[in-house]
PDB file of N, CA, C and O in Angstrom:
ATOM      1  N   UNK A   1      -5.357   8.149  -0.669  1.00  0.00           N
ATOM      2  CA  UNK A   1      -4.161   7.361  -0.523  1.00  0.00           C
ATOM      3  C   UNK A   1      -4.203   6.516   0.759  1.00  0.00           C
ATOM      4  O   UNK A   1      -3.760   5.368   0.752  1.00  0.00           O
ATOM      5  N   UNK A   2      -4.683   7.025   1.759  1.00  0.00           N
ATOM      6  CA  UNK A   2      -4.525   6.155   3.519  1.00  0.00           C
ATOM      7  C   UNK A   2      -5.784   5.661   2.886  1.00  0.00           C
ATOM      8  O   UNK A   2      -5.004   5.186   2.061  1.00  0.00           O
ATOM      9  N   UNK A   3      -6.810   5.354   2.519  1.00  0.00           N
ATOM     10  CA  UNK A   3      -7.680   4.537   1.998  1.00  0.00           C
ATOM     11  C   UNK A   3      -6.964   3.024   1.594  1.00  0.00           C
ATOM     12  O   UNK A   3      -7.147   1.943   2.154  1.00  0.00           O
ATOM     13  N   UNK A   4      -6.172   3.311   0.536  1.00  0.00           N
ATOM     14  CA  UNK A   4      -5.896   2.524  -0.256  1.00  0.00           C
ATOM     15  C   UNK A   4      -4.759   1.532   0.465  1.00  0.00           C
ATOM     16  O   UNK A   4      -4.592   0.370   0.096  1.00  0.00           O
ATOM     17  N   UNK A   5      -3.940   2.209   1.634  1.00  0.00           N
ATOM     18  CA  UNK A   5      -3.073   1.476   2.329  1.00  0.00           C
ATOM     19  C   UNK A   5      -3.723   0.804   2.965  1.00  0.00           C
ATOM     20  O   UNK A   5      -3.421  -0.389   3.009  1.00  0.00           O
ATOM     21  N   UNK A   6      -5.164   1.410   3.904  1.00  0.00           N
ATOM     22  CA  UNK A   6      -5.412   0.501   5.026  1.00  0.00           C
ATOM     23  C   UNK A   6      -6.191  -0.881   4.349  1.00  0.00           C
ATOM     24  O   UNK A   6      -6.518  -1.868   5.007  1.00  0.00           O
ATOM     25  N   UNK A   7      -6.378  -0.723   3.053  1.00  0.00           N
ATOM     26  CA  UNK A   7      -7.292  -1.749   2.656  1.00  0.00           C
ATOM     27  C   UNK A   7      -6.116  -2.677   2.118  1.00  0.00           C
ATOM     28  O   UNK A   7      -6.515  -3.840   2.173  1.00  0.00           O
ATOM     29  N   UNK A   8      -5.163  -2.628   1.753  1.00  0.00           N
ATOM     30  CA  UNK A   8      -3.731  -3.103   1.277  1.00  0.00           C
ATOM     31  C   UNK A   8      -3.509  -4.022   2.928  1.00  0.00           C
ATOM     32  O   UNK A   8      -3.321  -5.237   2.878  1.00  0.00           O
ATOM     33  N   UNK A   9      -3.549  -3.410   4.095  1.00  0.00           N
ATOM     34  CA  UNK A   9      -3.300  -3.732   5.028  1.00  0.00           C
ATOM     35  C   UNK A   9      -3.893  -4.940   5.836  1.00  0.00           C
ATOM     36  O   UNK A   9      -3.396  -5.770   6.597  1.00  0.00           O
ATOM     37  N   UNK A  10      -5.053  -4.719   5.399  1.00  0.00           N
ATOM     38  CA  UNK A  10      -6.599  -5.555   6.163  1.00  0.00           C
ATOM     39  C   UNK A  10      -6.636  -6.541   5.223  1.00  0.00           C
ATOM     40  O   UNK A  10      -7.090  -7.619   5.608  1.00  0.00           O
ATOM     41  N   UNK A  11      -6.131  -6.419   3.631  1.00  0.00           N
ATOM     42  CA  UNK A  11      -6.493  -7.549   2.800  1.00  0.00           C
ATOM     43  C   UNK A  11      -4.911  -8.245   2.098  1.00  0.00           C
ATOM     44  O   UNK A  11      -4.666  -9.354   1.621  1.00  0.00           O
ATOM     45  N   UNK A  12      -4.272  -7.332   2.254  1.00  0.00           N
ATOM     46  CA  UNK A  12      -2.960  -7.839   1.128  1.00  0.00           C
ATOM     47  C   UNK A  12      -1.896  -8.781   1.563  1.00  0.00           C
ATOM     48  O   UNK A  12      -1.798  -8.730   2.790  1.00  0.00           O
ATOM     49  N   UNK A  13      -1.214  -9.468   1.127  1.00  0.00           N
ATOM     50  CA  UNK A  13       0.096 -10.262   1.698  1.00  0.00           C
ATOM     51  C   UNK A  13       0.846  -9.723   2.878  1.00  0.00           C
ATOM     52  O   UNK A  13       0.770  -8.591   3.358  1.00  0.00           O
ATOM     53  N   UNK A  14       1.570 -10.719   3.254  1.00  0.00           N
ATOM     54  CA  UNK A  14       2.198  -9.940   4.556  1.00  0.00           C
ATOM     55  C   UNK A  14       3.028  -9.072   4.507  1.00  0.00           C
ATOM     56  O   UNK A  14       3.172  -8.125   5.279  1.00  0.00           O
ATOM     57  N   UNK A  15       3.853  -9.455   3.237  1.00  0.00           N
ATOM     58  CA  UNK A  15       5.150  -8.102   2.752  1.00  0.00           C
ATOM     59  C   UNK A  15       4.236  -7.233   2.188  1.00  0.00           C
ATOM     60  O   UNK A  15       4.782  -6.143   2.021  1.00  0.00           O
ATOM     61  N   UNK A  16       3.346  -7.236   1.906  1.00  0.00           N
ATOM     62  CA  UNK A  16       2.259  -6.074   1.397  1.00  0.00           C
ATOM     63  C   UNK A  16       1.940  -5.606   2.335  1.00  0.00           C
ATOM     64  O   UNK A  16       1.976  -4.377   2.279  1.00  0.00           O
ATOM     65  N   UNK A  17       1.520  -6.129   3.525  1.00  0.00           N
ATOM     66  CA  UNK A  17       0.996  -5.280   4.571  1.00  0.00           C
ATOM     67  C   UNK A  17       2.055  -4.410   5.329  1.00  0.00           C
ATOM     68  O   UNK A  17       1.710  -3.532   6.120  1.00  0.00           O
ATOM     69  N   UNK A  18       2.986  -4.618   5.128  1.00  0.00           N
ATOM     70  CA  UNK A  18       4.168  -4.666   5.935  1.00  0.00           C
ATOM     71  C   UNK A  18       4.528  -3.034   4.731  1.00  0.00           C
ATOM     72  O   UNK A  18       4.169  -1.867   4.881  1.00  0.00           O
ATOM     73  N   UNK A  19       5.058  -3.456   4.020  1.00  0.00           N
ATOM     74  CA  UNK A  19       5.249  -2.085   2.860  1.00  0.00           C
ATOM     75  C   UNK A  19       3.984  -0.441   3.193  1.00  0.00           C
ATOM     76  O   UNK A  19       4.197   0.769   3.121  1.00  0.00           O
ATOM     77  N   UNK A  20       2.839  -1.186   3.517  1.00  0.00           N
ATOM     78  CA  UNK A  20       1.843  -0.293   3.275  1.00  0.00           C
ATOM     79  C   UNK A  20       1.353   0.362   4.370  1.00  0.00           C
ATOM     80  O   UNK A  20       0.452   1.200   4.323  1.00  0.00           O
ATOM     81  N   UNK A  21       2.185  -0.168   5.803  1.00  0.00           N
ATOM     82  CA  UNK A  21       2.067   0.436   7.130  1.00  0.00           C
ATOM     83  C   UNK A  21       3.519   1.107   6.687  1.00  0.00           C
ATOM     84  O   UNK A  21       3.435   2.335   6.683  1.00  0.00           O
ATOM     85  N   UNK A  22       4.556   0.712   6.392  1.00  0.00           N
ATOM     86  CA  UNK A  22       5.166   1.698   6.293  1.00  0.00           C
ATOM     87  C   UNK A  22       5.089   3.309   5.778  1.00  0.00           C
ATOM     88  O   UNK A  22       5.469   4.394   6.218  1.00  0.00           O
ATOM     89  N   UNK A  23       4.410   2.845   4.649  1.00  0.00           N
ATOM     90  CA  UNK A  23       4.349   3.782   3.169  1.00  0.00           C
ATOM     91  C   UNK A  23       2.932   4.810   4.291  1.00  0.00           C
ATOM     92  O   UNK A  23       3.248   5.959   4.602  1.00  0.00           O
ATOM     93  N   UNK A  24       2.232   4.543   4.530  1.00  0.00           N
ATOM     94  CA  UNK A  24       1.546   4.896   5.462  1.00  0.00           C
ATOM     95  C   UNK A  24       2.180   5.595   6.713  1.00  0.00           C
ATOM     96  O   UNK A  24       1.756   6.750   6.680  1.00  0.00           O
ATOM     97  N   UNK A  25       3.000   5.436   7.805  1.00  0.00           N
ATOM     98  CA  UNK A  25       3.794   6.119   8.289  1.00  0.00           C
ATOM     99  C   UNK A  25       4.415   7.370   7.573  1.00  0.00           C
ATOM    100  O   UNK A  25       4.081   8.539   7.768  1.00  0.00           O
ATOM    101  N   UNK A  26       5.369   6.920   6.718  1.00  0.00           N
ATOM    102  CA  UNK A  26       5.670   8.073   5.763  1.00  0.00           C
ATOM    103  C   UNK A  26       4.897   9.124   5.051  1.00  0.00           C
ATOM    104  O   UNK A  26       5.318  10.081   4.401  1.00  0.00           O
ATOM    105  N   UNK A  27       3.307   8.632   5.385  1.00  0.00           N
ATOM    106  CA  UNK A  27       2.349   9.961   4.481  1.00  0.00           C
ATOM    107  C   UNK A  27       2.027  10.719   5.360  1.00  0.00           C
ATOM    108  O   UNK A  27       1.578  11.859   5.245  1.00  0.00           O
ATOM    109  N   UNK A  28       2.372   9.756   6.864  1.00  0.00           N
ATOM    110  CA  UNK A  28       1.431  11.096   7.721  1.00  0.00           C
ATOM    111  C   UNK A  28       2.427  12.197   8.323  1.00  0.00           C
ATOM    112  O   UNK A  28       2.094  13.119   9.069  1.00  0.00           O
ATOM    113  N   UNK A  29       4.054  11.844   7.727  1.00  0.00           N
ATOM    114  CA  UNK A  29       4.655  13.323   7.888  1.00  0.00           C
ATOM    115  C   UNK A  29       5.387  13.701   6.543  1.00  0.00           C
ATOM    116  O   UNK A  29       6.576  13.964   6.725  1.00  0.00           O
ATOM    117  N   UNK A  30       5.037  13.775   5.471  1.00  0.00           N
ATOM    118  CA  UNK A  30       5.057  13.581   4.448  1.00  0.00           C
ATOM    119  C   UNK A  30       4.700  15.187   3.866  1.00  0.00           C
ATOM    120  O   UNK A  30       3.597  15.511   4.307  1.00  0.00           O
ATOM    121  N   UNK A  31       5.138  15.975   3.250  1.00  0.00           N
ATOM    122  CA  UNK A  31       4.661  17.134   2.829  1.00  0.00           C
ATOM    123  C   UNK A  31       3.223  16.746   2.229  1.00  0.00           C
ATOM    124  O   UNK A  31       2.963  15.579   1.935  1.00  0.00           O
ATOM    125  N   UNK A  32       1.988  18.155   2.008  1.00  0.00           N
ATOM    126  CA  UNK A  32       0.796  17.123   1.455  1.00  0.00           C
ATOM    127  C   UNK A  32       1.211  17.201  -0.268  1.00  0.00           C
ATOM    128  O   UNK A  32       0.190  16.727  -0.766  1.00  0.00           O
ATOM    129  N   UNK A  33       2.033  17.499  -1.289  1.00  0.00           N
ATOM    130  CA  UNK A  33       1.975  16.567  -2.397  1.00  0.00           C
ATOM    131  C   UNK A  33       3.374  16.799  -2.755  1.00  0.00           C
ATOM    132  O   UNK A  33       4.065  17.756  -3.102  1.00  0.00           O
ATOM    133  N   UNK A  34       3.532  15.438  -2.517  1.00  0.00           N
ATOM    134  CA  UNK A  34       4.645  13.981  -2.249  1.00  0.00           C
ATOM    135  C   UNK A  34       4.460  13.320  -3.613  1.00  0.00           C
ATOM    136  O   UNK A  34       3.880  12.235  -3.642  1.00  0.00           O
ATOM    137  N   UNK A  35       4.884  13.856  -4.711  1.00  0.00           N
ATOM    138  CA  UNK A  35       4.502  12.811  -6.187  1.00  0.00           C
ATOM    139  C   UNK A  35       5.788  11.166  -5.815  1.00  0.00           C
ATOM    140  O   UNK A  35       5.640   9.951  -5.943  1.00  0.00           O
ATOM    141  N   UNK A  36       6.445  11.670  -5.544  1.00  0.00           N
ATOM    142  CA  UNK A  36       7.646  10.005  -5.053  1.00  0.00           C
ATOM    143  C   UNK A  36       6.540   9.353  -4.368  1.00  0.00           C
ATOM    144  O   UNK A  36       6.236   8.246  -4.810  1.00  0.00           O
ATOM    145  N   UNK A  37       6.051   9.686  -3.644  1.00  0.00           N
ATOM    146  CA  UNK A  37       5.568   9.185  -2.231  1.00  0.00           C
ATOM    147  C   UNK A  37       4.066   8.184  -2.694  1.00  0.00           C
ATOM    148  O   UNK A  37       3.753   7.017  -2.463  1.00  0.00           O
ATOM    149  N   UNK A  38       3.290   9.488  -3.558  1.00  0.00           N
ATOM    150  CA  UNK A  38       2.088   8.480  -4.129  1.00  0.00           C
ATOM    151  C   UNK A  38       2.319   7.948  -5.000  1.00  0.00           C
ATOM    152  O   UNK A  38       1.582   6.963  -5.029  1.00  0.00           O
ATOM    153  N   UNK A  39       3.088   7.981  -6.011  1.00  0.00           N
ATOM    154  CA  UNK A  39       3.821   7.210  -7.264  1.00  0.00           C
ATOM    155  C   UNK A  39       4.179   5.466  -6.557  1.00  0.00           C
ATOM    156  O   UNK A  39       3.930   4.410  -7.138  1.00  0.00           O
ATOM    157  N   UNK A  40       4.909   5.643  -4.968  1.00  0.00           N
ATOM    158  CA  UNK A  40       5.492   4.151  -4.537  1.00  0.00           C
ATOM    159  C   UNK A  40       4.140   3.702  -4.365  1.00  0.00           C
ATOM    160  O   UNK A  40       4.090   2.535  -4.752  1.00  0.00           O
ATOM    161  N   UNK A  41       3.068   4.083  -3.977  1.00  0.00           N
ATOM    162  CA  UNK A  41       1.473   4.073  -3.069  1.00  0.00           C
ATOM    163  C   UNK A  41       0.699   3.498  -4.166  1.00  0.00           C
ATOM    164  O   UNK A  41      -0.021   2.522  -3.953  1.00  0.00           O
ATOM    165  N   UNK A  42       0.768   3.896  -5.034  1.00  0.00           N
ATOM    166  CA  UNK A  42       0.205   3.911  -6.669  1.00  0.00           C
ATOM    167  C   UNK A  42       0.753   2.302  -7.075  1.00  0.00           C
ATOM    168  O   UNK A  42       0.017   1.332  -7.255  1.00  0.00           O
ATOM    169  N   UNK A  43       1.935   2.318  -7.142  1.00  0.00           N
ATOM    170  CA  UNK A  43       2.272   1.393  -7.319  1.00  0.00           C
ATOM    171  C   UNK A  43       1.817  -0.500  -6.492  1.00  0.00           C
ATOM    172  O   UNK A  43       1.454  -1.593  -6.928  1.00  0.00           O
ATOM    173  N   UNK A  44       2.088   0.011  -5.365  1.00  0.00           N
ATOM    174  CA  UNK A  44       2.017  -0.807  -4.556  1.00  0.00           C
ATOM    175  C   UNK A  44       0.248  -1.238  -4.362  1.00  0.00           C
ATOM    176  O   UNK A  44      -0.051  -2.211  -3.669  1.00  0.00           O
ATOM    177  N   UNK A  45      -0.337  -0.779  -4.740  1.00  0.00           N
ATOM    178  CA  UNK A  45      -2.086  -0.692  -4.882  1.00  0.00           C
ATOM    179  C   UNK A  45      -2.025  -1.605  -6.098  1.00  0.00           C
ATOM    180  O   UNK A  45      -2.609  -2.688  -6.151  1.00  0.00           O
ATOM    181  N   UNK A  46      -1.198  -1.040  -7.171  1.00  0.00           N
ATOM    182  CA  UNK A  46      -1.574  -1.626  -8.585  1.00  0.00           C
ATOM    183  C   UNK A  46      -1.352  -2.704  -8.853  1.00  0.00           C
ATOM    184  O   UNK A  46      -1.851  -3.304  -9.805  1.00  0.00           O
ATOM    185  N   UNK A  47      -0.120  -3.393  -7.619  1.00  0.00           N
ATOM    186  CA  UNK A  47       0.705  -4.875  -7.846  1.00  0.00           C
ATOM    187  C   UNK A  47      -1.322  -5.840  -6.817  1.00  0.00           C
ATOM    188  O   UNK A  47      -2.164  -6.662  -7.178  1.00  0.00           O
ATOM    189  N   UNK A  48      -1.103  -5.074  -5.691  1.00  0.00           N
ATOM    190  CA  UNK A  48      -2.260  -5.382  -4.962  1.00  0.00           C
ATOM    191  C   UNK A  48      -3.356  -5.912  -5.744  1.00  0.00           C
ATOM    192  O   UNK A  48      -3.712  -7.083  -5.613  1.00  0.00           O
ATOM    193  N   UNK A  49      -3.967  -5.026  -6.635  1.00  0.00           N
ATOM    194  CA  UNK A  49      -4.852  -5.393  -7.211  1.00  0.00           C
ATOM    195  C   UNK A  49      -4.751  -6.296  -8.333  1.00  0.00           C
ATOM    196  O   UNK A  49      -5.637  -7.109  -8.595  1.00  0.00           O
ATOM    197  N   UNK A  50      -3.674  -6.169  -9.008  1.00  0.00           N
ATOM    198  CA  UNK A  50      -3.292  -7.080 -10.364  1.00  0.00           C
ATOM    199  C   UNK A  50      -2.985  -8.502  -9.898  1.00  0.00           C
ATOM    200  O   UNK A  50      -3.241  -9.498 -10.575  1.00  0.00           O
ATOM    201  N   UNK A  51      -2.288  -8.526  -8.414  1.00  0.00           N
ATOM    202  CA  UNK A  51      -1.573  -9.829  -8.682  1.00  0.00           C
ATOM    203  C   UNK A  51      -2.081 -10.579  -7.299  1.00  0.00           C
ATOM    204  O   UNK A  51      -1.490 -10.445  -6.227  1.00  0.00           O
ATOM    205  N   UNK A  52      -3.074 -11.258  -7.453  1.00  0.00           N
ATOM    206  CA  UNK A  52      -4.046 -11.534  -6.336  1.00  0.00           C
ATOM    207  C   UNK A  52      -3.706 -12.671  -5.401  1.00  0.00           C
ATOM    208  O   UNK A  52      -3.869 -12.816  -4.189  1.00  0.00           O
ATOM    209  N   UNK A  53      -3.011 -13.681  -6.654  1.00  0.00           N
ATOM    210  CA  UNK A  53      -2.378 -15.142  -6.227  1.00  0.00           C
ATOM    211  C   UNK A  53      -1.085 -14.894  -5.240  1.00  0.00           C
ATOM    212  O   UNK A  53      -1.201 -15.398  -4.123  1.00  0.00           O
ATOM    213  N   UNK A  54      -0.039 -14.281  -5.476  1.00  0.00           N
ATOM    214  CA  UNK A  54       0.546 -13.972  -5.441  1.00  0.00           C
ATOM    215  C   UNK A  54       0.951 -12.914  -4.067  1.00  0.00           C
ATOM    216  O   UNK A  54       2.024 -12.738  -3.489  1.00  0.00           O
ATOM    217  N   UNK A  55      -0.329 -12.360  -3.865  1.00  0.00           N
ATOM    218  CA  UNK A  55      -0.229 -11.029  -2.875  1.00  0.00           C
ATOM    219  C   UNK A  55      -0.945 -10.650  -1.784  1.00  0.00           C
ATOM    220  O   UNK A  55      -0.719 -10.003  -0.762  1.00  0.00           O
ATOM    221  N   UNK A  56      -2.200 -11.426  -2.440  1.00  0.00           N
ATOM    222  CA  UNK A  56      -3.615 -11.631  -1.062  1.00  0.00           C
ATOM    223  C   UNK A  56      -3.147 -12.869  -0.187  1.00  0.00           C
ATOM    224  O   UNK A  56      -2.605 -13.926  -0.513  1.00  0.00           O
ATOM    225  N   UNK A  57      -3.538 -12.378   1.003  1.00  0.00           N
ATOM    226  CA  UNK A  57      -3.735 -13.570   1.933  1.00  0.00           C
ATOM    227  C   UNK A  57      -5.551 -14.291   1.186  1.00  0.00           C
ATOM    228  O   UNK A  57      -6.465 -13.756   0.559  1.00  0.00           O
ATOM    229  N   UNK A  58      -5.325 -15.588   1.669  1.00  0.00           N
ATOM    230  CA  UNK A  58      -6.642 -16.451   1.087  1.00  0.00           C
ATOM    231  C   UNK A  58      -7.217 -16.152   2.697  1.00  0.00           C
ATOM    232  O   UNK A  58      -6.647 -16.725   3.625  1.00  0.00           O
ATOM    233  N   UNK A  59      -8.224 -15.345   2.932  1.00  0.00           N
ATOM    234  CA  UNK A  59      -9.049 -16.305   3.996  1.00  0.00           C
ATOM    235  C   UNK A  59     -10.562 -16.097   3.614  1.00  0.00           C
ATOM    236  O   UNK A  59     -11.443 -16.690   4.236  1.00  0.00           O
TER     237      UNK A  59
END
């Protein structure tokens, strides 16, 4: 899951990056299984990857 944020972070839109340092904060005091928690994480990966125009910074 902190995999998937920091790469969300280093590559994704700014409200993406912004969501995924949060969502990230929240895992590291987070009980360890949080189904809400990776379900929002899950999600937020899946918009990441699907919607590129939309969500990636171009550089």
């Amino acid at each position: 899951m902190q995999a998937k944020l920091e790469q969300i972070i280093a590559d994704g839109g700014a409200d993406q990056a912004r969501l995924a340092r949060e969502l990230l904060a929240r895992l590291s005091v987070a009980p360890a299984e949080s189904p809400a928690l990776h379900a929002e994480i899950d999600a937020l990966y899946d918009a990441y990857l699907h919607d590129p125009y939309l969500t990636r910074d171009n550089r």
